[in-house]
N, C-alpha and C positions, 0 to 999 in steps of 0.2 A: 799659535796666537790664541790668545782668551777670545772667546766667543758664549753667546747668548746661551749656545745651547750646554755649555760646561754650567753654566750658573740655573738651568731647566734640571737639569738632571740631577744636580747638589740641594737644591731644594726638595725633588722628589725622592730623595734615598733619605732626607732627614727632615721630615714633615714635623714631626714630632718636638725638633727642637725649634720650628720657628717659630713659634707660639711662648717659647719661654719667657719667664718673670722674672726678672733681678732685684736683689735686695735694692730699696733705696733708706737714704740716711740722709740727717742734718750734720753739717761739717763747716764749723768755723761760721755762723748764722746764712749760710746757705745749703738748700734743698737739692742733693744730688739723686737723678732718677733716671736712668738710662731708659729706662720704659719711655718715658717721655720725650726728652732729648739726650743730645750727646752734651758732651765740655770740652774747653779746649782746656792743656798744662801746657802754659808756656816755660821755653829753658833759660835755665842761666847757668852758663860755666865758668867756673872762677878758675879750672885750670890751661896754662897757654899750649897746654897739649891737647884739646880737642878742638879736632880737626873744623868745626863748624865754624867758620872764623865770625859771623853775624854774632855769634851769641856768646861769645867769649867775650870780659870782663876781669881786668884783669888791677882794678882798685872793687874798693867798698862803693864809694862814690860811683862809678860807673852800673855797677849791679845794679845800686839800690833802684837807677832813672832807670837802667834797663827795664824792672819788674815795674817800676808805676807804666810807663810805656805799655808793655804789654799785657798786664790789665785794664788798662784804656781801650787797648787793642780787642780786648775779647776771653782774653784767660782770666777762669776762674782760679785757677791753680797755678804759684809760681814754683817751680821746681828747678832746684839748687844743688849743685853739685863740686865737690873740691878735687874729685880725683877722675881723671878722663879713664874710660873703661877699653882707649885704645890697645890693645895687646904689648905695645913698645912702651905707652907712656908712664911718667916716674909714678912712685909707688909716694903716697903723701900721709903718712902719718895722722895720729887722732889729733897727737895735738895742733900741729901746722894744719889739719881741714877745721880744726875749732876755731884758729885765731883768723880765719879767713871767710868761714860761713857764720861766726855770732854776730860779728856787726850788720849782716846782712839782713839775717832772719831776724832779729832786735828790730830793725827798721821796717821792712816789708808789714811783719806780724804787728809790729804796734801802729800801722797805716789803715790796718784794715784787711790786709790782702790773705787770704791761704795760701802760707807758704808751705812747701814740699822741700825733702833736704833726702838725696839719694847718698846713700853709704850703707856699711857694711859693718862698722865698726858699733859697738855699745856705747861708747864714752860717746863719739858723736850723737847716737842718735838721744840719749840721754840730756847732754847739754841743750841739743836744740828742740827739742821738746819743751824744753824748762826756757829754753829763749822765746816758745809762742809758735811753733812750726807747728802743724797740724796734722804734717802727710809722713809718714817716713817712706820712702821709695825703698827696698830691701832687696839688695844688689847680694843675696847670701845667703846664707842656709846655715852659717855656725854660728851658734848660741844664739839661734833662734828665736827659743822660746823666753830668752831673759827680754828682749828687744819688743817681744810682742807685749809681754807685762806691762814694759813701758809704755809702750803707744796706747793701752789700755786706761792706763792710769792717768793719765793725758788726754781719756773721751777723744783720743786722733782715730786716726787710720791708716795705715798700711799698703801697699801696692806690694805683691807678692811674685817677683819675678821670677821667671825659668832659669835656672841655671845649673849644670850639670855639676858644679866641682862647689868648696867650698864657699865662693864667692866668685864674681862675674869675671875675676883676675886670674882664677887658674881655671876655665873653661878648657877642653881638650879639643874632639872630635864630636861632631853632632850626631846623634843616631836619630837618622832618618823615619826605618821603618817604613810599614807600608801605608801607616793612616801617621801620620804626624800629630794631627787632632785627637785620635784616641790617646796618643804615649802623652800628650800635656793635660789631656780631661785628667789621665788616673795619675799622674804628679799634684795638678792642684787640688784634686782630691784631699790626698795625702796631706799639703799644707795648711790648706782649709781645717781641717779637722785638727793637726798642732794648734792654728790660729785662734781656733774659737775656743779649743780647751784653755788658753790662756786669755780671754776673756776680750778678747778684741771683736767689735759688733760692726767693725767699718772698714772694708778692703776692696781693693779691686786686683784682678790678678792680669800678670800682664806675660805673655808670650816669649818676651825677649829677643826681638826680632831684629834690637838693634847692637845684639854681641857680635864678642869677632871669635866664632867657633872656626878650626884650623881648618877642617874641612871645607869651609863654606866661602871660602873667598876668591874660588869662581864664582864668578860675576855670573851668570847664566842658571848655576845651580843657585847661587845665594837668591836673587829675586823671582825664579820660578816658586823655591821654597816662602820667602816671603809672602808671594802674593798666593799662594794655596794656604797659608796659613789665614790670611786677612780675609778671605773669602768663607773658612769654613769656623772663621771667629763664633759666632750665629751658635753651633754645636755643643759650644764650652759655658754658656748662658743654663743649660739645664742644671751646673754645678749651684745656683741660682746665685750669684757675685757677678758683677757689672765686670766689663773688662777694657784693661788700659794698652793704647799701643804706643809706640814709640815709633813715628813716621821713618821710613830711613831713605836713603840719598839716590841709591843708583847713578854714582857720578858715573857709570862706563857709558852709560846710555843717555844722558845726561848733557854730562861735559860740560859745556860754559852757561846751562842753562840750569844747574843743580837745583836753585831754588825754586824748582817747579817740580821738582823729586817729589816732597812731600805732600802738596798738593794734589798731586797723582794719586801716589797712595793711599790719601786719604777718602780719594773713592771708593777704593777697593774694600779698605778699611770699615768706612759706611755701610757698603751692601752685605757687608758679613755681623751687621750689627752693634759695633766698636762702640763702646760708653765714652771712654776719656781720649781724646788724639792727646798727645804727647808732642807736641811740635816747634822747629826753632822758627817755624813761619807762619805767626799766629794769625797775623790779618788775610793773607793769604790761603789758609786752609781753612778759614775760617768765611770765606766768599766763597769756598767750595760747597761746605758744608749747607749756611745758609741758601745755596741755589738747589742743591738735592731737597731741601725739607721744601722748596714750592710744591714739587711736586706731590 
């Protein structure tokens, strides 16, 4: 069981990073500062394979009220995606994710809202760029450095996810290790530094906490991992980039009460420092969030 005195002793073995400063930046005419507070990205899935069923959309129409909604709700960021990152679910093409995410981003972007478009492909992130998205989510590691140009060139930003293989769809086996938190510092490192040689001044890096690595789906290892990873978030702050989580489910433990999964986590997520939640339950982790900052 998590106890007080695990979060005493994680504080004391790494003093040095609680103190850290993260870049802040202008994005889309708002002020993002994880020094100061956190943000919530609300979801939106266009495909009927992800499993979240709240946040799946499966017209234009439907999305677009989804995103006005939950920027009502509290997200600064709408984050859009065409292809679920389930290990089963179908594989969807640049063109069929373009003729299902332009009308979206078209509408959200010329509302007002920061919209975020998660893929992996070039031709996507390219079009929606050029349709007004301002976030690319980057579910990938190949051809890279062409994607970062883009987002560059577009004054966007970037989210820099963990991912072992070429993209979050041929993920294998997760190596653990004995610090989890060292093996992701000297990864984003590594990106970090592709990132910025290609000109990109606005990212936030993100954990990847909500893949389906084959190892990890025991339930027991998967959220032990999880929640050592969200607690010692706080660490990876010295890289000095704000960092984005993706709340995840825990249905085993859960069960018919799922959407209070995220909510959970996104305590955990908080005490370890977390800038952006990533969440399908925005008003919800977002009454969490507000009740932690009374204190």
């Amino acid at each position: 069981m998590l106890q007080l005195e695990y979060l005493v002793e994680l504080a004391a073995a790494h003093t040095g990073s609680l103190k850290a400063r993260v870049a802040a930046f202008d994005l889309g005419g708002r002020r993002f500062d994880g020094n100061t507070r956190p943000e919530l990205m609300g979801v939106i899935n266009l495909s009927a394979d992800s499993w979240y069923r709240e946040s799946v959309c499966l017209s234009a129409a439907a999305a677009i009220q989804r995103g006005h909604v939950l920027a009502a709700q509290g997200a600064a960021i709408l984050d859009i995606g065409a292809e679920s990152t389930l290990a089963h679910a179908a594989r969807v093409d640049e063109g069929a994710q373009n003729s299902q995410l332009l009308p979206v981003v078209k509408e959200l972007a010329g509302a007002g809202h920061i919209v975020s478009v998660e893929t992996y492909h070039p031709a996507v992130t390219r079009a929606c760029l050029e349709a007004g998205a301002k976030v690319l989510n980057l579910t990938g590691t190949d051809r890279s450095s062409e994607m970062f140009r883009m987002v560059a060139d577009h004054d966007a930003a970037v989210i820099l996810c963990h991912v072992q293989g070429a993209n979050v769809r041929e993920v294998a086996d997760f190596d653990f290790g004995a610090d989890p938190a060292a093996m992701l510092y000297e990864y984003f490192a590594r990106q970090i530094e592709l990132a910025t040689a290609n000109r990109v001044r606005k990212l936030w890096i993100d954990p990847g906490l909500g893949f389906y690595y084959r190892n990890l789906q025991d339930s027991a290892t998967r959220i032990r991992h999880q929640m050592r990873v969200f607690l010692n978030t706080f660490r990876l702050r010295t890289l000095g980039w704000p960092t984005c989580h993706a709340l995840p489910h825990a249905f085993e433990c859960f069960g018919d009460e799922v959407r209070c999964a995220e909510p959970y986590f996104a305590v955990l997520a908080a005490l370890g420092k977390t800038d952006l939640f990533r969440t399908h339950e925005v008003p919800r982790t977002k009454a969490v969030l507000d009740t932690l900052a009374i204190w």
